[in-house]
DOMI-256687 format. One record per residue: residue number from 1; residue in one letter; x, y, z of N, C-alpha, C in turn. Coordinates in steps of 0.001 Angstrom, whole numbers, plus 500000, padded with zeros to 6 digits. Example, Ala and Ser with C-alpha at 12.3 -4.5 7.8 and 13.67 -1.06 7.14 Angstrom:
2
nr:rest:n.c1:n.c2:n.c3:ca.c1:ca.c2:ca.c3:c.c1:c.c2:c.c3
1:A:513190:494310:507800:512300:495500:507800:513200:496700:507800
2:S:512850:497750:507080:513670:498940:507140:512900:500030:507870
END
This chain:
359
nr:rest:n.c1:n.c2:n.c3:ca.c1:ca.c2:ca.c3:c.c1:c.c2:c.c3
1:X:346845:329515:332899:347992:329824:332062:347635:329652:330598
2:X:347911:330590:329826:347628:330324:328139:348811:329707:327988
3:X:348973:328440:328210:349920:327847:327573:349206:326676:326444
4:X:349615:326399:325585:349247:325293:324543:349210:323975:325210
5:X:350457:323584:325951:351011:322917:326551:351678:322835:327105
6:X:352158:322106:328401:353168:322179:329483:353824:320752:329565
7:X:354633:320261:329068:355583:319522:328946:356272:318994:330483
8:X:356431:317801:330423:356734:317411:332372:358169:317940:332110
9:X:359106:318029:333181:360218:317644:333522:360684:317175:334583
10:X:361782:316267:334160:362042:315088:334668:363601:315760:335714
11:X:363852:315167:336748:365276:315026:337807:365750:314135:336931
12:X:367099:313952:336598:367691:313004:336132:369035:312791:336799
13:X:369886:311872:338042:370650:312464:338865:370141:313913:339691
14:X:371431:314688:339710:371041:315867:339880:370891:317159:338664
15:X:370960:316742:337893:370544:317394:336419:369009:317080:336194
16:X:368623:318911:335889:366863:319022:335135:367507:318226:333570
17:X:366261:317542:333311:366535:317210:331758:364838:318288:331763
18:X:364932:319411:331007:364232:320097:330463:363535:319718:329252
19:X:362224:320029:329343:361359:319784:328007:361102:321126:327671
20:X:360708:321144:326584:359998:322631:326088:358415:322880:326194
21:X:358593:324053:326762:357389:324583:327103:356748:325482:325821
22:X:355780:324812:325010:354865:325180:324011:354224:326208:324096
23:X:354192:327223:323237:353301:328562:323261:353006:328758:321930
24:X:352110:330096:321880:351840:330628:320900:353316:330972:319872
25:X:354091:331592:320418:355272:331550:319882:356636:331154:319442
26:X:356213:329439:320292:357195:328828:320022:356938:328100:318816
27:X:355615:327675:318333:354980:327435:317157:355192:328529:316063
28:X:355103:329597:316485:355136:330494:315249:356409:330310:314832
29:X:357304:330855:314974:358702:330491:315184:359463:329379:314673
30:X:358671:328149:315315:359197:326677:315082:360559:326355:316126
31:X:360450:327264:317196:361769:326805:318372:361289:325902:319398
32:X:362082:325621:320227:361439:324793:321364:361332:325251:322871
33:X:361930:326642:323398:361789:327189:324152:360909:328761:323644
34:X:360031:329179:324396:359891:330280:324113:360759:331497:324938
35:X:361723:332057:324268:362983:332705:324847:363742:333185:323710
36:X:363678:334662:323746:363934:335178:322067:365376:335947:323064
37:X:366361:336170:321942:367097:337123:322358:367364:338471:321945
38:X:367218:339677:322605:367330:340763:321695:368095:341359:321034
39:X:367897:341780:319526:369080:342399:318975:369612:343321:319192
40:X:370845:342975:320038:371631:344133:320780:372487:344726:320029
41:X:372592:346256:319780:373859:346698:319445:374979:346482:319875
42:X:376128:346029:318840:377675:345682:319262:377546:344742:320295
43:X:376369:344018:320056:376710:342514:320796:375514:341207:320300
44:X:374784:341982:319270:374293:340710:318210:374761:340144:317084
45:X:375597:339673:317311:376691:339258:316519:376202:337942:316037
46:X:376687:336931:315223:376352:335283:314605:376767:334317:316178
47:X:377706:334908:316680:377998:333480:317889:377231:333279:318771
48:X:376881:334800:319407:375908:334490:320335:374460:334765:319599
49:X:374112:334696:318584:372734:334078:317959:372624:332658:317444
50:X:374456:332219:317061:373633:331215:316615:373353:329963:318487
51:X:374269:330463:319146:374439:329935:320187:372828:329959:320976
52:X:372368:330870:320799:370746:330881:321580:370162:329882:320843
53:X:370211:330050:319331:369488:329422:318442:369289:327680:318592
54:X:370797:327429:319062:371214:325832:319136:370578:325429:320069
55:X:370269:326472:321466:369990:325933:322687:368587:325813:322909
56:X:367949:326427:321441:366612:325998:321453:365669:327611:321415
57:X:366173:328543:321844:365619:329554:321408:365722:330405:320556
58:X:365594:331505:320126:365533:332488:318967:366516:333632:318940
59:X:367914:333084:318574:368735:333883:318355:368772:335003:317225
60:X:369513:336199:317588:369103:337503:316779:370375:337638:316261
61:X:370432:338457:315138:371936:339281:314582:371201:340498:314415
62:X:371864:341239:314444:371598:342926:314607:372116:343841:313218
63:X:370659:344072:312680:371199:344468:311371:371789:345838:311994
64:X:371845:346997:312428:372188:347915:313046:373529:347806:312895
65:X:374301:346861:313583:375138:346922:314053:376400:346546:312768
66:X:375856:345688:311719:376551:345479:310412:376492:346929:309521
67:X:375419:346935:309914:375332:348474:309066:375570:348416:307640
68:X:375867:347684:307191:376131:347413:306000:375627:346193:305118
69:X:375003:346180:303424:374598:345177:303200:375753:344001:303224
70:X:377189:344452:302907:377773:343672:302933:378482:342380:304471
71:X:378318:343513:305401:378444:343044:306618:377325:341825:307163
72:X:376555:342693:306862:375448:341982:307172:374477:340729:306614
73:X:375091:340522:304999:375060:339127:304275:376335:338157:305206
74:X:377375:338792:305238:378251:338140:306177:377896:337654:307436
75:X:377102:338339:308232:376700:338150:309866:375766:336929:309440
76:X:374856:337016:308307:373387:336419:308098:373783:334608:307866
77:X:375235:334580:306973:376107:333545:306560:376768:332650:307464
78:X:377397:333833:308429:378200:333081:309473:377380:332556:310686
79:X:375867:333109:310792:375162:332363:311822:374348:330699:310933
80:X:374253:330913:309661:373994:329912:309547:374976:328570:309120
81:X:376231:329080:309423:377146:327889:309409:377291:327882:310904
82:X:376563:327996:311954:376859:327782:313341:375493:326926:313534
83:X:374563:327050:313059:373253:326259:313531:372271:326320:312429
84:X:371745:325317:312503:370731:324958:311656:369340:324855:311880
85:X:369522:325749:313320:367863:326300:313917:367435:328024:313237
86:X:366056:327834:313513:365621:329582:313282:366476:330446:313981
87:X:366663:331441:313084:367031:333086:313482:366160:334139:313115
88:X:366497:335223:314181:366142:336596:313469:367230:337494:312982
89:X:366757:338533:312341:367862:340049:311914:366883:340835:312903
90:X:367265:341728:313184:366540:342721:314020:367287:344036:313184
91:X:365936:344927:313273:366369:345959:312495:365645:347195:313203
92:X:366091:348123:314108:366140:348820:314821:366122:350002:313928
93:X:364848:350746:313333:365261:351834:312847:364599:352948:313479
94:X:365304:353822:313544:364526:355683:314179:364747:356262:312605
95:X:363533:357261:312043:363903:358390:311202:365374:358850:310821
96:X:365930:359028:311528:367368:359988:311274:368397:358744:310819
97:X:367845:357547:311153:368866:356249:310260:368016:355813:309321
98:X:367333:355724:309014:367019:355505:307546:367252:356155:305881
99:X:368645:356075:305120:369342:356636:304540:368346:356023:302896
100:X:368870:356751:302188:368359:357017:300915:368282:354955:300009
101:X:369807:354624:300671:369496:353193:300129:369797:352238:301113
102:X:368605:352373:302278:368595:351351:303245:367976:350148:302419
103:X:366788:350917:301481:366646:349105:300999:367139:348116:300807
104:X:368591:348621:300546:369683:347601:300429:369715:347116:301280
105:X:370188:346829:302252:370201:346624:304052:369096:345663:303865
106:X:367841:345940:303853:366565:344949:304180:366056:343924:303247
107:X:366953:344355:301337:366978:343753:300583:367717:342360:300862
108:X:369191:342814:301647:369848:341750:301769:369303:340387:302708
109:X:368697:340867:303735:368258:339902:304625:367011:339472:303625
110:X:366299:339758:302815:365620:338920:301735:366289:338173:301255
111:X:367265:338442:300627:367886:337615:299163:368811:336716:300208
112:X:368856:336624:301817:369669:335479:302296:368604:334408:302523
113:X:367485:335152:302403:365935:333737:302563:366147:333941:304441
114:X:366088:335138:305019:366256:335367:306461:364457:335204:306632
115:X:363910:334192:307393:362617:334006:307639:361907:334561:308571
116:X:362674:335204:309679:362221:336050:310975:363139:337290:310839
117:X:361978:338076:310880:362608:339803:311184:362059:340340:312573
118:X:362928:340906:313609:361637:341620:314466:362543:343139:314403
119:X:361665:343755:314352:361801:345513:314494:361279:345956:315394
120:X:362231:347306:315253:362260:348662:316964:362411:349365:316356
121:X:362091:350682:317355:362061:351900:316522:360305:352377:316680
122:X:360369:353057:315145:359032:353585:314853:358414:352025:313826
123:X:357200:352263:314551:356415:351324:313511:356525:350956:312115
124:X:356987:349243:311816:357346:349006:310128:356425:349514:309747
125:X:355392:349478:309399:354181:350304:308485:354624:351748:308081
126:X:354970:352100:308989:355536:353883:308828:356612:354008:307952
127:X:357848:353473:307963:359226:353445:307971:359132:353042:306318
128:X:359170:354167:305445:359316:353814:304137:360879:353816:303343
129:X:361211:352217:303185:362530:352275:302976:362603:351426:301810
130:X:361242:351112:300881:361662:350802:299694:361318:351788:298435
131:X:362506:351275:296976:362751:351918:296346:361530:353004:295491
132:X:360333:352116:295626:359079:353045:295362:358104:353467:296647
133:X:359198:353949:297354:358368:354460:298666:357310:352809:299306
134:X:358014:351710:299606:357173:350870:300365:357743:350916:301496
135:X:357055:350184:302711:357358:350330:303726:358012:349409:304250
136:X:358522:349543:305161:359506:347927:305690:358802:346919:305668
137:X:357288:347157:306724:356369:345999:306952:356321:345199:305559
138:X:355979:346261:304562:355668:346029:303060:356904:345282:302195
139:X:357915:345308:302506:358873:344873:301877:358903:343090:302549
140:X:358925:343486:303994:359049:341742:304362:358196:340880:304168
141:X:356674:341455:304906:355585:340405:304139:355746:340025:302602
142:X:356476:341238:302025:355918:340188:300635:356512:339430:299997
143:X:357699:338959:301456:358797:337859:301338:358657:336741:302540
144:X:356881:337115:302551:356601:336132:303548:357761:335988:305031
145:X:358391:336848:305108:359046:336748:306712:358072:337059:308025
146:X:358455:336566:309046:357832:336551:310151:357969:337894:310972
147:X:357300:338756:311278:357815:340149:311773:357146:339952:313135
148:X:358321:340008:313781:358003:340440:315237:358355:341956:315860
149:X:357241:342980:316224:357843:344309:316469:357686:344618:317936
150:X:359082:345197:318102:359065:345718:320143:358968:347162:319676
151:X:358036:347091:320862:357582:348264:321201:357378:348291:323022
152:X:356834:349766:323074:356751:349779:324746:355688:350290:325191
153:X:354290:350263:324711:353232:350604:325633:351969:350079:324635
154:X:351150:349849:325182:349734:348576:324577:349537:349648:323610
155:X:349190:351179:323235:349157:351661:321908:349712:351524:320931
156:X:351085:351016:321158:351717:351347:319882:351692:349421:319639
157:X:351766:348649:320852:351255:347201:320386:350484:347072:318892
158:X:349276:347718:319610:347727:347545:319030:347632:348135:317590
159:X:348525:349249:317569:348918:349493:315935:349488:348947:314898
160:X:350643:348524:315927:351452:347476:314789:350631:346156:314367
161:X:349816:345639:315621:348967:344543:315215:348140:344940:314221
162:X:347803:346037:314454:346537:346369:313275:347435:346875:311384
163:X:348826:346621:311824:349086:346943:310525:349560:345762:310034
164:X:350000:344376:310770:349809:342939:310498:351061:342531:310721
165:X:351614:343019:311727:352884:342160:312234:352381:340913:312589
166:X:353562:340250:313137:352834:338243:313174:353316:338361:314874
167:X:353721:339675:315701:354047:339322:316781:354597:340331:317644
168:X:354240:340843:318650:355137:341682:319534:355560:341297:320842
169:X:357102:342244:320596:357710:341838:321936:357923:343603:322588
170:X:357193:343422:324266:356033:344089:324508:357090:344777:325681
171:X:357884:345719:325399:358917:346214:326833:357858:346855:328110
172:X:358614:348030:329079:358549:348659:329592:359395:348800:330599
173:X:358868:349908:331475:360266:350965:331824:361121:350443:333071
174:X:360953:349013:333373:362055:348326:333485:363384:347995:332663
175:X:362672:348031:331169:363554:347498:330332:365206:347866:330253
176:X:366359:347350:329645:367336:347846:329524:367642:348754:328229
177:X:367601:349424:327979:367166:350735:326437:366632:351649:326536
178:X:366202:351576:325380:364824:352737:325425:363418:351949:325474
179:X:363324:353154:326727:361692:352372:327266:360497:353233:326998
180:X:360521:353864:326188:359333:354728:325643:358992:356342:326460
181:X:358009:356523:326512:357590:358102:327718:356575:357315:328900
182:X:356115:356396:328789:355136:356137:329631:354921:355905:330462
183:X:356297:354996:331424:356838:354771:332579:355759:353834:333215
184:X:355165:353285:332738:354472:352031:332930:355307:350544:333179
185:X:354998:349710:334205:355623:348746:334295:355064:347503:333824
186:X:355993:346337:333676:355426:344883:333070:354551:344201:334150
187:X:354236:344843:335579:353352:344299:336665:351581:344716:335413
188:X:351720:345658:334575:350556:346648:334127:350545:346260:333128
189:X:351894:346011:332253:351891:345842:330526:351301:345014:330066
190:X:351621:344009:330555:352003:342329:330158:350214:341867:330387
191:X:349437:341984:331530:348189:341272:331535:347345:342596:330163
192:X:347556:343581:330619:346833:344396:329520:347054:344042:328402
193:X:347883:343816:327868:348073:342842:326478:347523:341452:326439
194:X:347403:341000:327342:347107:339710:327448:344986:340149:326803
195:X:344912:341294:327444:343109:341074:327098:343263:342127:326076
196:X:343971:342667:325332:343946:343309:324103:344283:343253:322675
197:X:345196:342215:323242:346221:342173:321787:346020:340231:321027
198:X:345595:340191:320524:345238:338983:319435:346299:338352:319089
199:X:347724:339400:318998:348506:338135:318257:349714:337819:319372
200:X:350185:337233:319396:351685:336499:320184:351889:337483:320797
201:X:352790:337286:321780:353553:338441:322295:354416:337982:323821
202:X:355585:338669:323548:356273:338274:324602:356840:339714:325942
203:X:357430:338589:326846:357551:340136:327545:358927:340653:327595
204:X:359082:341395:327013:360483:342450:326896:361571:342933:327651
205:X:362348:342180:328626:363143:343217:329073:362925:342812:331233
206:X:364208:343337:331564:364508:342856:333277:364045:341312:333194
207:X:364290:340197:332290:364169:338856:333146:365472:338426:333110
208:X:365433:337535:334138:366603:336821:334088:366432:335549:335235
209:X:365039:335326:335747:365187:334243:336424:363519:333403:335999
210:X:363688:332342:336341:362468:331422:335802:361093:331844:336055
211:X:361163:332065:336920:359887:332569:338013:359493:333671:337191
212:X:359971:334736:336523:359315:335614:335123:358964:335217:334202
213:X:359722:333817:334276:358544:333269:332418:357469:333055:332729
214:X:357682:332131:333793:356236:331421:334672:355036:332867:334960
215:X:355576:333630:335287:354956:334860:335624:354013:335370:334598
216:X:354856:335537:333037:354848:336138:331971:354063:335378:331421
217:X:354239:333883:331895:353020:333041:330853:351612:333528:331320
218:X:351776:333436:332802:350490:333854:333419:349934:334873:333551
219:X:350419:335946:332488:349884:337315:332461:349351:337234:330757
220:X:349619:336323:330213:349173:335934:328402:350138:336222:327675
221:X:351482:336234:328179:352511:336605:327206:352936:334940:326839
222:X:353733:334955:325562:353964:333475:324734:355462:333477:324979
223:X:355980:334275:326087:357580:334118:326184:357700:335129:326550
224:X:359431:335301:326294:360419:336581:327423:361585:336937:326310
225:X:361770:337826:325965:363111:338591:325410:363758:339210:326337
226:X:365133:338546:326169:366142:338889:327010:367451:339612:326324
227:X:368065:340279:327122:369306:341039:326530:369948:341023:327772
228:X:370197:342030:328281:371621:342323:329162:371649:340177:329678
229:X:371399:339785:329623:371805:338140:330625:372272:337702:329510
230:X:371866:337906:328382:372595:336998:327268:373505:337848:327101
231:X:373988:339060:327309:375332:340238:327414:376541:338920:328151
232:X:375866:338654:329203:376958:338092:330545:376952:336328:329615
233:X:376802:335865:328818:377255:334977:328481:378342:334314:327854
234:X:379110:333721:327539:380190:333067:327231:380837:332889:325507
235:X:379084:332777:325350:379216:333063:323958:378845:334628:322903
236:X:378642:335095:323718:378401:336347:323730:379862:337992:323524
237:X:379951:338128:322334:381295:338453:322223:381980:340046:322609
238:X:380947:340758:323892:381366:341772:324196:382608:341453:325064
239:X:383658:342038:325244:384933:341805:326147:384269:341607:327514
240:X:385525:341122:328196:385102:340487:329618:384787:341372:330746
241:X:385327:342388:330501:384892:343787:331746:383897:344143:331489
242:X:383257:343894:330816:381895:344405:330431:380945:343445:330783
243:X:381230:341862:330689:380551:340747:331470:380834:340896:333130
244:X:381968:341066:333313:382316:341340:335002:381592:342388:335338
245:X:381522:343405:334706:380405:344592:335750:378844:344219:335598
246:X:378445:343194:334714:376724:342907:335090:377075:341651:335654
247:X:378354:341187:335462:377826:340217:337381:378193:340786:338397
248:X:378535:341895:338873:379011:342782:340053:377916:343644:340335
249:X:377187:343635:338705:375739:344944:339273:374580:344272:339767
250:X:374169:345123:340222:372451:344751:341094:371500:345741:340465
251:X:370562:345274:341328:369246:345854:340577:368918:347749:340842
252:X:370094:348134:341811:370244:349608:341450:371418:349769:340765
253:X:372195:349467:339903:373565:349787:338803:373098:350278:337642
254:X:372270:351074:337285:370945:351127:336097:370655:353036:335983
255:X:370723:353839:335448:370183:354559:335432:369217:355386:334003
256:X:368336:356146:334471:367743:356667:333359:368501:358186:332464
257:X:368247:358190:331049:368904:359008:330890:368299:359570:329535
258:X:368578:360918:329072:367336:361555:327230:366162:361308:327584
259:X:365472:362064:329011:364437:361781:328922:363800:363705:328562
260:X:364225:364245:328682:364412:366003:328141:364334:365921:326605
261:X:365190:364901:325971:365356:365136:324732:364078:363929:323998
262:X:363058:362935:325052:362517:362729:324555:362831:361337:323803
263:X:363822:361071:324471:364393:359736:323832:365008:358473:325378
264:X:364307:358720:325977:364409:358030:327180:365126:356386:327334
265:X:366397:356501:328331:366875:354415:328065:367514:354322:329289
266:X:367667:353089:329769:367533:352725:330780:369488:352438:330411
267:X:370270:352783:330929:371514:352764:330937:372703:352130:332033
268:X:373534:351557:332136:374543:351152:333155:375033:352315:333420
269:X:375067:352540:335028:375471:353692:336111:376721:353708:336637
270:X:377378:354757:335369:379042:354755:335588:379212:356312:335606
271:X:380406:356543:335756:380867:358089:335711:379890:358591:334708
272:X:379935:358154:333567:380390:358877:332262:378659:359663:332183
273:X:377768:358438:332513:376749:358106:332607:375920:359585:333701
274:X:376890:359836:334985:376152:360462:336107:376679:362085:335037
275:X:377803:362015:334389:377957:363321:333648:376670:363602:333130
276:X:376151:362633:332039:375158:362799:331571:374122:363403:331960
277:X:373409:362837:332847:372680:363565:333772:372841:364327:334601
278:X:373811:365322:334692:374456:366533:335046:373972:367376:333947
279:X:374532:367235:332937:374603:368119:331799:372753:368260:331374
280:X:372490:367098:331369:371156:367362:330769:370283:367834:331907
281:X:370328:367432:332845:369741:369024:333898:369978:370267:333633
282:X:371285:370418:333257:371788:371778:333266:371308:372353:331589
283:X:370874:370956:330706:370450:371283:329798:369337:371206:329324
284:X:368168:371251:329791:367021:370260:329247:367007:370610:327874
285:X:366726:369501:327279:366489:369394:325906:367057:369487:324849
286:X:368562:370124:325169:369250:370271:324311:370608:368842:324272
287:X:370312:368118:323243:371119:367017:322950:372153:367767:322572
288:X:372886:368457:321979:373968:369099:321579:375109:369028:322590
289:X:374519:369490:324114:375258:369507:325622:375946:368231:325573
290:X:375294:367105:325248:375670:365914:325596:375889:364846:324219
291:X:376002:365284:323294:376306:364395:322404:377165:363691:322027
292:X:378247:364525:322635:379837:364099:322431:379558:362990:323550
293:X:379156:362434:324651:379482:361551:325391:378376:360691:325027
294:X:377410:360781:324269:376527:359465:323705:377335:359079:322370
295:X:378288:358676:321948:378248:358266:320534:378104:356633:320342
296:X:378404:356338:319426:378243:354653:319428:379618:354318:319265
297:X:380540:355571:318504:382071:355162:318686:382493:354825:320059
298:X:381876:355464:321288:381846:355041:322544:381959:353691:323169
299:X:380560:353574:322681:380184:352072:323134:380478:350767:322288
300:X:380877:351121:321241:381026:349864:320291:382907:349827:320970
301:X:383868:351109:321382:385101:350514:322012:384562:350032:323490
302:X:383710:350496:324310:383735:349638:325247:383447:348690:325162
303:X:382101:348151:324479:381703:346693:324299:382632:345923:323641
304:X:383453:346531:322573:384050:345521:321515:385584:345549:321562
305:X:386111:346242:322262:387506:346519:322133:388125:347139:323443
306:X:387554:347613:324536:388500:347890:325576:387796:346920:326785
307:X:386694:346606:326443:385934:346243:327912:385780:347219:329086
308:X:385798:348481:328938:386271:349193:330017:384627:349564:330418
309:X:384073:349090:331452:382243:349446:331764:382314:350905:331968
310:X:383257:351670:332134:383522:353099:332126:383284:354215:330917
311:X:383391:353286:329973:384290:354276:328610:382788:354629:328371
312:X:382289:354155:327734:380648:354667:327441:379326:354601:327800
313:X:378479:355130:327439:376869:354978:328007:376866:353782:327205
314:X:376657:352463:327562:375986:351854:327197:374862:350999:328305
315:X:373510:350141:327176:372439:349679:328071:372360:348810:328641
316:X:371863:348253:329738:371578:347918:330925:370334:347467:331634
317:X:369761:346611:331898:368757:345853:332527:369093:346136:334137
318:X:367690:346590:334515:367579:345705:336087:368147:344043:336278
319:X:367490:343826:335320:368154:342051:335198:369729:341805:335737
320:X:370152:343090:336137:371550:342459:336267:371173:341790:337888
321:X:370689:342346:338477:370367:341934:339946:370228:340426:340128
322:X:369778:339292:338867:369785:338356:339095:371069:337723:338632
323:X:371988:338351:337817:373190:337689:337083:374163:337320:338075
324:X:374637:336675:338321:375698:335870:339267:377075:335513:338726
325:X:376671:335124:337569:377711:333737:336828:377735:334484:334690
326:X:379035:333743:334369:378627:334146:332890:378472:332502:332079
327:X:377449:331615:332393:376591:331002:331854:377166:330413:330271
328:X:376898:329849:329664:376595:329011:328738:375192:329976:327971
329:X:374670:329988:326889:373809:330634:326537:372702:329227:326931
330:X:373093:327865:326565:372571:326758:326715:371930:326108:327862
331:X:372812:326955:329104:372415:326596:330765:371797:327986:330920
332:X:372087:329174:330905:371011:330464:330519:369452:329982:330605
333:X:369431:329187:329203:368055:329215:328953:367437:327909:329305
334:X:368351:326901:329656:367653:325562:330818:367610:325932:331724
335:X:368234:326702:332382:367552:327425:334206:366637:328168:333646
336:X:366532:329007:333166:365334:330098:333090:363773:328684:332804
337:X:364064:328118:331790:362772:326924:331287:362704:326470:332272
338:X:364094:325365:333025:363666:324221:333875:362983:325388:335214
339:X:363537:325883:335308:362487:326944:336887:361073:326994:336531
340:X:361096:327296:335704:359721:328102:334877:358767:326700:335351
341:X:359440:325673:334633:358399:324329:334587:358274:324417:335803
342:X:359068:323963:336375:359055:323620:338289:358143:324480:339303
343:X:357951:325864:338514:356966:326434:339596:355641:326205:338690
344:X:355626:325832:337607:354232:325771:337500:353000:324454:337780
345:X:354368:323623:337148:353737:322252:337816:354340:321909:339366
346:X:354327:322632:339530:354839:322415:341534:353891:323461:342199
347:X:354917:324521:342511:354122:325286:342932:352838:325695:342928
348:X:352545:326028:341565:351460:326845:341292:349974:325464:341482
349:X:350578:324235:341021:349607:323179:341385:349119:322900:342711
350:X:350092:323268:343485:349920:323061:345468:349185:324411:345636
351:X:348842:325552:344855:348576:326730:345542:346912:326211:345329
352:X:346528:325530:344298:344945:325514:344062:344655:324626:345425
353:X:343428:324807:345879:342603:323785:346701:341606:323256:346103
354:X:341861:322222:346175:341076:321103:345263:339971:320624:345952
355:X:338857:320726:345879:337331:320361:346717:337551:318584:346718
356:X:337304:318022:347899:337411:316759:348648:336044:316237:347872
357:X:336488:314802:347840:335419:314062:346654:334947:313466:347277
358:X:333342:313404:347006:332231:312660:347879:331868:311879:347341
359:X:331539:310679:348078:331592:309614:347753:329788:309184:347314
END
């Protein structure tokens, strides 16, 4: 296991008292679990970031979703009157959102002294969104922030490393989103990074039970980014029908969808959803057929205002298959750790055979 260190844990009654399990990235960082959460649209909000944050891992706010510099000095404000641990902004950009004065937007998470950024999308190096044509990457390093970039297949890893991110979080086409063209899984991703990629990196997407960190450590990843499980949490401020259908879904409630148009994501499997993929059969390639039923006015009323798991396409993890319960963000990420420990110093210690000592 590339772990730094493995920390005991202790039974206490019938309560794990959990230690933190040390990595490459829990050092970078400065958290005590390695367990990032992803910046979800219309549900990375300050409560449930600062709430990950408290419980020891790396809570996100979603610049996306503020959309605004002003919103988003607000989101950056109100998570740090909730905790006084590290955060990220996550800043999710494609071409067609990057507007004439996004710098503003990325300016602001500077001038709040925001110390962790991780980005999606097209590569920060690429993405020129300052005022003399610099690039995102270029704007944060030279505010010394920590850039962690997701991406979904060991090429586009290996680029961003080579353009000097401090870290990737490494999906595939399990994931709940967009999972790239490659249709490669984290059984393939995760060790191939492990013998390619130099800097940190975690694994992206479908975890939700201990036995994947443990997994993930042992493939060279420094942790796990999670989304749809931190969706089903308590502190987590999408309405409650929307937590009730990923504890009702399983690991087929999931479907794929824009893979014609080239923009491929792994989606929750509702009406609105099987339209979709009606139309875009009947349409390949043409987003126009189906645009009216992708909007974000969609999904920001289902997530934020009707709860209805019906009303829009929104994304979705296999991970729901393990969701049961809507959790604490705090017991979330002590089951996911305390498991993790337990099979490695348990299990995985009983699996070696240890050669008998001669005397």
């Amino acid at each position: 296991l590339r772990l730094l260190a493995v920390a005991e844990h202790r039974l206490v009654g019938w309560v794990y008292s959990v230690m933190p399990l040390r990595t490459k990235f829990t050092e970078l960082v400065g958290i005590e679990h390695p367990v990032l959460c992803g910046g979800m649209q219309y549900a990375g909000y300050a409560e449930m970031a600062a709430a990950v944050s408290t419980a020891g891992g790396l809570g996100t706010v979603s610049a996306l979703t503020a959309n605004t510099p002003e919103k988003l000095r607000a989101e950056i404000q109100k998570t740090r009157s909730l905790t006084d641990k590290p955060f990220a902004v996550n800043f999710t950009i494609l071409p067609m959102m990057v507007t004439p004065d996004y710098h503003t937007i990325v300016q602001t998470a500077i001038d709040e002294g925001v110390k962790i950024v991780q980005t999606a999308g097209n590569s920060p190096d690429r993405i020129k969104v300052g005022k003399n044509g610099e690039s995102l990457l270029h704007m944060l390093k030279g505010a010394d922030i920590i850039v962690i970039h997701k991406c979904m297949s060991i090429k586009h890893a290996r680029a961003a490393e080579k353009a000097g991110v401090d870290c990737i979080s490494l999906g595939a086409y399990e994931y709940g989103g967009h999972i790239g063209n490659d249709d490669i899984t984290h059984w393939v991703n995760q060790p191939l990074a492990g013998l390619k990629l130099h800097v940190p990196y975690l694994a992206a997407g479908a975890t939700g039970h201990g036995s994947q960190l443990a997994a993930a450590l042992a493939m060279g990843a420094s942790g796990v980014e999670l989304g749809t499980a931190f969706m089903a949490t308590k502190e987590c401020t999408v309405k409650q029908g929307i937590k009730d259908a990923i504890v009702q879904a399983n690991e087929h409630s999931t479907t794929l969808l824009l893979r014609t148009v080239h923009n491929i994501g792994r989606f929750y499997k509702n009406a609105l959803a099987k339209e979709v993929t009606k139309l875009e059969n009947e349409n390949p390639g043409d987003f126009g057929a189906i645009a009216h039923l992708m909007t974000g006015k969609r999904n920001y009323a289902s997530l934020q205002e009707t709860g209805d798991p019906e009303g829009g396409a929104w994304t979705c993890g296999v991970s729901a298959g393990f969701i049961n319960d809507i959790p604490t963000c705090k017991d979330l990420i002590e089951g996911l750790v305390g498991t993790a420990e337990q099979i490695i110093l348990e299990r995985l210690q009983q699996a070696v055979v240890k050669p008998s000592s001669r005397l």
